[in-house]
C-alpha positions in Angstrom: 113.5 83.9 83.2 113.2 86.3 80.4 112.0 83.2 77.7 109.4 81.9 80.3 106.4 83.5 79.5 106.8 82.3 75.7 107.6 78.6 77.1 104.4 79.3 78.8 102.6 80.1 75.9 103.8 77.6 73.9 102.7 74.9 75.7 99.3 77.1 76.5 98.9 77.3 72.7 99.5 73.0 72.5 96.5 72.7 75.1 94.6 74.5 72.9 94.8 72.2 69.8 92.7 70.0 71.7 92.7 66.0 71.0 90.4 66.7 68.5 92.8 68.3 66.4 95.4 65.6 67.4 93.4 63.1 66.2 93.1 64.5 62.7 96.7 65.1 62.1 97.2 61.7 63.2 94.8 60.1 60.7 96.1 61.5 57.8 100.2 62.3 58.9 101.4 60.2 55.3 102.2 63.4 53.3 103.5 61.3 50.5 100.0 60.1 50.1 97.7 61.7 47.2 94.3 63.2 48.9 91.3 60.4 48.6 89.9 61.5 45.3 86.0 60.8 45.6 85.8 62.1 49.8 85.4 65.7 51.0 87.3 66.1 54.6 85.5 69.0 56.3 86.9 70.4 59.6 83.9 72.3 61.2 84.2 74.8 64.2 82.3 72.5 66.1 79.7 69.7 66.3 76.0 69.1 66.2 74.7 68.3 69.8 72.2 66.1 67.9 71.1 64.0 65.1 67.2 64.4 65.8 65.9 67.0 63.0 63.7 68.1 65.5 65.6 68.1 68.5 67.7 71.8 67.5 67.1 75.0 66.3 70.8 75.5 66.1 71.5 76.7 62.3 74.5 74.7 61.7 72.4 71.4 63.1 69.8 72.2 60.8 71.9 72.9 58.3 74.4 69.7 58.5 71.1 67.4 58.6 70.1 69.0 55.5 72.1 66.7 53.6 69.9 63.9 55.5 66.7 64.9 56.0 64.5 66.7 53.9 61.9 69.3 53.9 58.7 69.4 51.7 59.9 72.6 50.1 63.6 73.7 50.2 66.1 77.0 48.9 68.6 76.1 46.6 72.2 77.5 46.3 70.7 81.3 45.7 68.3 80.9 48.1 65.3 80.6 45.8 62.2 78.4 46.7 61.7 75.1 45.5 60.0 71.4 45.1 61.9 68.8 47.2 59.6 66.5 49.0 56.3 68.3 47.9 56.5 68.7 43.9 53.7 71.5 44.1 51.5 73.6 46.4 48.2 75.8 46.5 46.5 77.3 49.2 43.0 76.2 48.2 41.1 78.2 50.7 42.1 81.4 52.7 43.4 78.9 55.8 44.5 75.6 53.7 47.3 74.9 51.8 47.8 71.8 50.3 51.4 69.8 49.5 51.0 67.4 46.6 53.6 64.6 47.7 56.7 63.5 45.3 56.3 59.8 44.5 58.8 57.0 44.0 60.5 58.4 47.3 62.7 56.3 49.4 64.0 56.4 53.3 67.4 55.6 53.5 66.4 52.1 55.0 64.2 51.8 51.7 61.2 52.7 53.2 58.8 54.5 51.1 57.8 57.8 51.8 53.8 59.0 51.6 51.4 61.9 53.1 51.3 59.4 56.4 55.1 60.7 57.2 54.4 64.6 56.7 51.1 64.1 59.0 53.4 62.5 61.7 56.3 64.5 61.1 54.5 67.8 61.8 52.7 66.5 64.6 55.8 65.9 65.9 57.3 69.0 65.6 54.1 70.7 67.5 54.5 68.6 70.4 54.9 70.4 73.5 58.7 69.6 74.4 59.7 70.4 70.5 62.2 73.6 70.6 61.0 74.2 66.6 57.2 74.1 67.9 57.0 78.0 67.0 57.6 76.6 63.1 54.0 75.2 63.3 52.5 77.5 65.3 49.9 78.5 63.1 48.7 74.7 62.2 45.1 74.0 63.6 45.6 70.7 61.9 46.7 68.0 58.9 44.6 66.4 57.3 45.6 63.3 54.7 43.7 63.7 51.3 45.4 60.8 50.1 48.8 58.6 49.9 50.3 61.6 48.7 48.4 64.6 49.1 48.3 66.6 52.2 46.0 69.4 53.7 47.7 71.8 56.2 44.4 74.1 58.0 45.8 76.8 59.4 44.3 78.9 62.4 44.6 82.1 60.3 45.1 82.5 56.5 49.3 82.2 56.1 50.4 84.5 53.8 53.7 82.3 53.6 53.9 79.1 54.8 55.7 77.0 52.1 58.8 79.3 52.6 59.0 79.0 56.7 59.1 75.6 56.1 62.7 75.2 54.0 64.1 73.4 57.4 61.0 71.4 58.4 62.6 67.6 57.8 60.4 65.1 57.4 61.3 61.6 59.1 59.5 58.0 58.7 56.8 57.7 60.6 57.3 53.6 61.1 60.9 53.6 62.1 60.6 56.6 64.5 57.7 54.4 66.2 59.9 50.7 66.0 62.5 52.6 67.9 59.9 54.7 70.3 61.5 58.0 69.2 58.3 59.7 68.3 58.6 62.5 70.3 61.1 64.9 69.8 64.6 64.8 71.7 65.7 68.4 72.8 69.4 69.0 72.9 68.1 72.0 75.1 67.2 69.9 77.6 69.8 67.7 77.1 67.4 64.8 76.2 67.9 61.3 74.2 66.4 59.0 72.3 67.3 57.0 69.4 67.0 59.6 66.8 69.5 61.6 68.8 72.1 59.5 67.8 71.0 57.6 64.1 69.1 59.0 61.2 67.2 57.8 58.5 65.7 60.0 56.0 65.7 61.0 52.4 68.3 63.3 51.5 71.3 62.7 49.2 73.7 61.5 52.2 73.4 59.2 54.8 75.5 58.9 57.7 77.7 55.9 58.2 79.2 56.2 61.1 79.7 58.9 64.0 81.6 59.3 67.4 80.4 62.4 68.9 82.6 65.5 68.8 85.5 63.1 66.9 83.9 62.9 63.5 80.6 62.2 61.1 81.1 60.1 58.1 78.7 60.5 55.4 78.0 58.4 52.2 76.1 59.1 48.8 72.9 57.7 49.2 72.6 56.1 45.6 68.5 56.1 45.7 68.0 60.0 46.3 65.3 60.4 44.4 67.2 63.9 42.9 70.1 64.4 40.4 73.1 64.8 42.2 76.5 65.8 40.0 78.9 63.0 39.2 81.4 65.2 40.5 80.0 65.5 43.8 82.0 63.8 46.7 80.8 60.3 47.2 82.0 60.4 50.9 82.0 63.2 53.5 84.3 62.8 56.3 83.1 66.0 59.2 85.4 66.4 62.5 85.0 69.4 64.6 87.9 71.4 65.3 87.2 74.2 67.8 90.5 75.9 67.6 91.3 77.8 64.8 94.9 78.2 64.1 94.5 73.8 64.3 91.9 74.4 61.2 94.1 76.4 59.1 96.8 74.3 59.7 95.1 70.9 58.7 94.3 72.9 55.4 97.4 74.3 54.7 99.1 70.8 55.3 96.6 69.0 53.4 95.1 66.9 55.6 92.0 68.7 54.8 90.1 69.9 52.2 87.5 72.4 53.6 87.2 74.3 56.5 84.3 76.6 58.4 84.7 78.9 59.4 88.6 80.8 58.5 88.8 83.2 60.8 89.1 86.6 59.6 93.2 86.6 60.6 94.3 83.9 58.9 92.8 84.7 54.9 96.3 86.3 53.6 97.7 82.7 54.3 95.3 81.1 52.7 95.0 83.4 49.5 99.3 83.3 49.7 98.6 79.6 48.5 97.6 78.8 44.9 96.5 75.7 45.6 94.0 76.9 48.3 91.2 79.5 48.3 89.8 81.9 50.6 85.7 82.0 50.3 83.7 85.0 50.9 80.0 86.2 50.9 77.5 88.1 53.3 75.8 86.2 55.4 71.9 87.3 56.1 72.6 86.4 59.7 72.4 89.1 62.4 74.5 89.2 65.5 72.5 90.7 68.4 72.0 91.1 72.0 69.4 90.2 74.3 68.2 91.0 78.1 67.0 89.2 80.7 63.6 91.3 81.0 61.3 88.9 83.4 63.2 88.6 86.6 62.3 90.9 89.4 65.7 90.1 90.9 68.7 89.9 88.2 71.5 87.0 88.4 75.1 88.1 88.5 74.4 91.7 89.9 75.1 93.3 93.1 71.7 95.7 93.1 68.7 94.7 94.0 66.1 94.3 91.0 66.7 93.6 87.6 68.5 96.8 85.8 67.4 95.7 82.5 63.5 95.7 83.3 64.6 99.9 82.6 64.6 100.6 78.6 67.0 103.3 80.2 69.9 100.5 80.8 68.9 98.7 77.6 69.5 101.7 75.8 72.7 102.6 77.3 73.9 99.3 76.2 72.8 100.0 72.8 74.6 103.7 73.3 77.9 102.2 74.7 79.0 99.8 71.8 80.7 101.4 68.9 79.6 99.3 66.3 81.8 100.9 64.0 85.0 100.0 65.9 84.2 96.7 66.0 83.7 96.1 61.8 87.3 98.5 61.5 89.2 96.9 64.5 87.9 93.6 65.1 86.9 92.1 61.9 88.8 93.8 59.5 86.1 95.7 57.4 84.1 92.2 56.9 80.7 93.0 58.8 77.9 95.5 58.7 76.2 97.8 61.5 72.3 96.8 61.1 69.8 98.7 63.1 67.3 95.8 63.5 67.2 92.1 63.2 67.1 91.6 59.7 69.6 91.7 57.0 68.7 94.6 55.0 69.4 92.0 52.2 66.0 90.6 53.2 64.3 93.7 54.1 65.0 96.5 52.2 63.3 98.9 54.7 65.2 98.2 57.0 67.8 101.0 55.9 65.2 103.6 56.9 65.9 102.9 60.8 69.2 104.9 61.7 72.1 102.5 63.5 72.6 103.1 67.2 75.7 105.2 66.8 78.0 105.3 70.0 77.8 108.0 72.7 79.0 106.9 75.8 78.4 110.2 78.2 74.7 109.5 77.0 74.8 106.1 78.1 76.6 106.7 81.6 74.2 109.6 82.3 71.1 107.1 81.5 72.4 104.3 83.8 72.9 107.2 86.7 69.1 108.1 86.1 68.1 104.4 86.5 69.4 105.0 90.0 72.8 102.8 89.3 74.9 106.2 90.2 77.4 104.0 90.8 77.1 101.6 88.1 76.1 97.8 88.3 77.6 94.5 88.0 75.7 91.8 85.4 76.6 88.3 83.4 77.3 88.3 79.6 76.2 85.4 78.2 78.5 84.2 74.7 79.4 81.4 72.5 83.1 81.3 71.7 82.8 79.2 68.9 80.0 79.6 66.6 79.9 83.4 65.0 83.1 85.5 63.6 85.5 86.3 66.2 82.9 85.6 68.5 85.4 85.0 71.4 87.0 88.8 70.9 83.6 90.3 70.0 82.3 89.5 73.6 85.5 90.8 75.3 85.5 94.2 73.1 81.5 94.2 74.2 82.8 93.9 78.2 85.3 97.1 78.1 82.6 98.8 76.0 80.5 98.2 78.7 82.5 99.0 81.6 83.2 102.3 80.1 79.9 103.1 81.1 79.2 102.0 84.7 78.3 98.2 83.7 81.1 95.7 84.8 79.7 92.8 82.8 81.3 89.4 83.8 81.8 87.2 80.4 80.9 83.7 80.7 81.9 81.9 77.2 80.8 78.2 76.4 80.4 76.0 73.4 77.7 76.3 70.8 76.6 72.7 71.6 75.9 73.8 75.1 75.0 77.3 74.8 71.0 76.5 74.6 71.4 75.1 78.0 72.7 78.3 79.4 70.4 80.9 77.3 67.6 78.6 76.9 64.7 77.6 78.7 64.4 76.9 81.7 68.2 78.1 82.9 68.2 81.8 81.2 71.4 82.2 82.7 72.4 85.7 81.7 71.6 89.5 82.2 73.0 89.9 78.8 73.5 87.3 76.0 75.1 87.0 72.4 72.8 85.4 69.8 72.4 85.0 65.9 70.0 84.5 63.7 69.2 84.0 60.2 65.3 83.7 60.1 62.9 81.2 59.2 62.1 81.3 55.3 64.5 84.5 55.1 61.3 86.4 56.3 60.5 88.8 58.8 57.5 86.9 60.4 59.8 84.5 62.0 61.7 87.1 64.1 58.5 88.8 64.5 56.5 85.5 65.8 59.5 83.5 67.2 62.1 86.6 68.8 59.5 89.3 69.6 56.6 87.7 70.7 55.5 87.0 73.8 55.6 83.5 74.9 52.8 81.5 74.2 53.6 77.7 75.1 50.2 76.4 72.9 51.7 78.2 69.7 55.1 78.3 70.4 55.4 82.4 69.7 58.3 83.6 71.7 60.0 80.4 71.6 63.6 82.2 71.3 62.3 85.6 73.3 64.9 84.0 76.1 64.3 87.5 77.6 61.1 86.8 77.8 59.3 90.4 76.9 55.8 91.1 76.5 54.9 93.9 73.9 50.6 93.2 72.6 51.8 95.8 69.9 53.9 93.7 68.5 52.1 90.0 68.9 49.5 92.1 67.1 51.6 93.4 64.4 52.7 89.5 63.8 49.1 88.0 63.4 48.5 91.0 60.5 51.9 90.3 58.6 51.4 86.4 59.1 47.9 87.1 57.4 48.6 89.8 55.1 48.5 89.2 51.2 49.5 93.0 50.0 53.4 93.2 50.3 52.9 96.7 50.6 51.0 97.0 54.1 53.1 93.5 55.4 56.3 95.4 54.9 54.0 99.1 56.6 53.4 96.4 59.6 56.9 94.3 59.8 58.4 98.0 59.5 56.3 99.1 62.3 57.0 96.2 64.8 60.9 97.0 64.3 60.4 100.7 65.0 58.8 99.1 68.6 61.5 97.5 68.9 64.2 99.9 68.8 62.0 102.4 70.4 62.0 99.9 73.6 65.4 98.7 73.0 64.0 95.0 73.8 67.0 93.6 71.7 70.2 95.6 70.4 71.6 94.5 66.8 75.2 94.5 66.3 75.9 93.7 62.4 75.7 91.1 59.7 78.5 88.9 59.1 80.7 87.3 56.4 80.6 83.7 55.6 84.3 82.8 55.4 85.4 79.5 54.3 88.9 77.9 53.2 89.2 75.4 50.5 91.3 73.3 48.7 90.6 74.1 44.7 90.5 70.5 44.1 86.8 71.6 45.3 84.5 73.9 43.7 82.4 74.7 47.1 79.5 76.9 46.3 78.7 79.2 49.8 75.2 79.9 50.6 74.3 83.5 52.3 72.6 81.7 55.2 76.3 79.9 55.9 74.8 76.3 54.5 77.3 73.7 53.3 74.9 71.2 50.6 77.0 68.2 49.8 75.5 67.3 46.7 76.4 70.9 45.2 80.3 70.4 46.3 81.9 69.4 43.0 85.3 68.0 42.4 87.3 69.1 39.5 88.8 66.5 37.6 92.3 67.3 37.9 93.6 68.5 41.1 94.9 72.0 41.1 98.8 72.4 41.7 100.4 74.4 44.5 
């Protein structure tokens, strides 16, 4: 009796591989077999719900089809601005810019690309059931000058348009209309259409084959129109692995090259091995919480009315979490309390706000003023797969809680379906976990897109799933959208925050690392907004020895 718990276990921690991870040890079991040479095997934490550029807002979706598609202005590896599909820009009045086109372009089907593919490309991501509408909000329209040379009006001057745009892919306006896919096909929603599941666009890879949630093959595309490194890989082979300790073991057996994330436990095995590596960096994402704010009733509670309509519970929230813990105890030193939604990477006055520091009598006296004497029960809403110890963070965040008066009652589901639960129309939460690197590494994204209130003509408040209404801050957005002197835009952005955290309408946790494991036959250059550009990865010449 005394060795059946661990039998238990054991066969606990075999479920848990999942057939995903079966299947890749299976594929490559030959050990006596040298590594394929001139392909990069990539086990990811999970997969892409969809292949549609425009069907996700999900950062590793957008990030993955960034080897595919491509936008008219992009950030390289130090996330700098510059030409890709648009060789120049000027705004040539205070509400037009215009795009001057790269020619010679080609679709990966050999179609050519002109101004008639960013006119339909836009328009289709402002259609009404696009869930990256918000990204054009500000268009009143596109105009063609000529076959390559586009006018973008906007409804107000746009102080920075060129750089919200880095993940606005264009796609071919002729083959999304053969196969009746011009309209965008949500993964939110959970809808299809041909784009979903094939791609055609202009970026240095182009996908060869793909089984959903098995693998993504990728090939060199041998007409991108860029320079890509001999060295780079001319094949990319992606399989999503969910559980970890199955990702560090297909690295450390060598049945894979790469893997995303490592999880925070397992880097001294990695760095143990000199044939493998351990990658680091900040990321200039920021893990936060939100509220259900728009229900009269709340799901998943006992009381009647909706506790966190009260800035009094939203701030006792804020006041039971000890931040600090968490980065000590949880992720071993690797993140960083932030007091607002931005990286302070990206906005350097952002150090001026103080971080919520823990003080859990405060917070249990503030939910017994709501009139919750006896506490309350509510839903927290996480992903277990997508951010650092995601899994553990939401379980530290739910006997934070309770110390307080808040049982919360965890519900934890896959990134590819989280949108459904935290998205419209389902909001399923009283509390959820979210991340979020913004738009153009600028503040007018979470501003427009986080913190406004929802506006289905413009898309503002696209991913406000609590679905608050401050005028202070939508009006603090239109200035800093408009404003050309970077001292009063950063006076208003700075300003909106302080709302913010005066309300308590969202509560930011940290920053996090991006932590990858490699094989050093790879040189694998990590981006701080956690994007993996296969035409960067470089092989070395010689494989490095164990």
């Amino acid at each position: 009796m005394i060795n059946k718990p661990i039998r238990i276990a054991r066969i606990l921690r075999f479920l848990a591989f999942g057939a995903g991870g079966l299947a890749l040890l299976a594929s490559c079991s030959a050990r006596d077999q040298a590594p394929p040479v001139d392909e990069l095997r990539w086990a990811s934490q999970g997969d892409t719900p969809t292949l549609d550029p425009h069907g996700s807002k999900n950062d590793f979706t957008l990030g993955l089809l960034g080897n595919v598609y491509e936008p008219l202005v992009r950030l390289n590896d130090r996330l700098q601005l510059e030409p890709a599909l648009a060789t120049h820009w000027e705004m040539v009045a205070p509400t037009r810019w215009r795009f001057h086109l790269r020619q010679g372009v080609r679709f990966h089907d050999g179609s050519a690309f002109d101004a008639d593919d960013v006119v339909f490309s836009l328009g289709r991501i402002g259609d009404e059931v696009s869930v990256i509408r918000d990204r054009v909000g500000m268009i009143a329209r596109v105009e063609k000058v000529n076959a390559f040379t586009v006018d973008v009006v906007t409804i107000r001057p746009n102080a920075i348009l060129p750089q919200l745009w880095t993940r606005l892919y264009m796609m071919d306006a002729g083959w999304a209309q053969a196969h009746r896919a011009q309209r965008p096909a949500s993964a939110i929603a959970g809808a299809e259409s041909f784009a979903s599941r094939n791609a055609n666009g202009t970026g240095p890879y182009r996908i060869t084959e793909r089984k959903e949630d098995v693998y993504t093959r990728f090939e060199r595309f041998a007409g991108w129109w860029d320079k890509a490194s001999p060295q780079a890989p001319n094949r990319v082979t992606m399989r999503p692995v969910g559980n970890s300790a199955t990702r560090v073991a297909t690295l450390l057996s060598g049945d894979t090259d790469l893997i995303t994330p490592l999880s925070i436990q397992d880097i001294g095995r990695i760095r143990k091995r000199g044939d493998l590596q351990a990658l680091i960096r900040p990321e200039m994402r920021v893990i936060f919480l939100g509220f259900d704010q728009f229900r009269q009733q709340g799901i998943g509670t006992e009381v009647k009315g909706n506790p966190f309509r009260d800035p009094r519970i939203r701030r006792a929230v804020s006041l039971a979490i000890d931040r600090d813990a968490i980065r000590d105890h949880l992720m071993s030193g690797q993140t960083q309390p932030v007091s607002t939604l931005i990286a302070p990477e990206l906005f350097e006055p952002a150090r001026t706000l103080p971080v919520t520091k823990a003080d859990p009598a405060l917070a249990r006296r503030l939910v017994r003023e709501a009139g919750y004497p006896g506490g309350f029960t509510t839903k927290l809403a996480c992903t277990n797969d997508r951010y650092v110890n995601d899994g553990l963070l939401c379980q530290s965040l739910v006997s934070m809680l309770g110390r307080v008066g808040i049982k919360a009652n965890l519900e934890t589901v896959p990134v590819s379906q989280y949108a459904k639960t935290i998205g419209r129309p389902a909001q399923a939460f009283g509390i959820y976990l979210l991340g979020w690197t913004p738009a153009g590494l600028d503040s007018y994204n979470i501003l427009f897109s986080i913190m406004g209130s929802h506006d289905p003509k413009t898309g503002r408040g696209n991913t406000n799933y609590g679905a608050f209404a401050d005028p202070r801050i939508d009006s603090l957005a239109a200035q800093v959208e408009s404003e050309f002197d970077p001292a009063r835009r950063d006076e208003a952005i700075l300003a909106a925050y302080r709302i913010m955290n005066q309300e308590t309408y969202y509560v930011p946790l940290h920053t996090q690392p991006v932590i990858w494991g490699a094989n050093r036959r790879f040189t694998v250059p990590q981006r701080g907004d956690d994007t993996l550009f296969f035409a960067n990865v470089r092989r070395r010449i010689k494989p490095a020895q164990p």
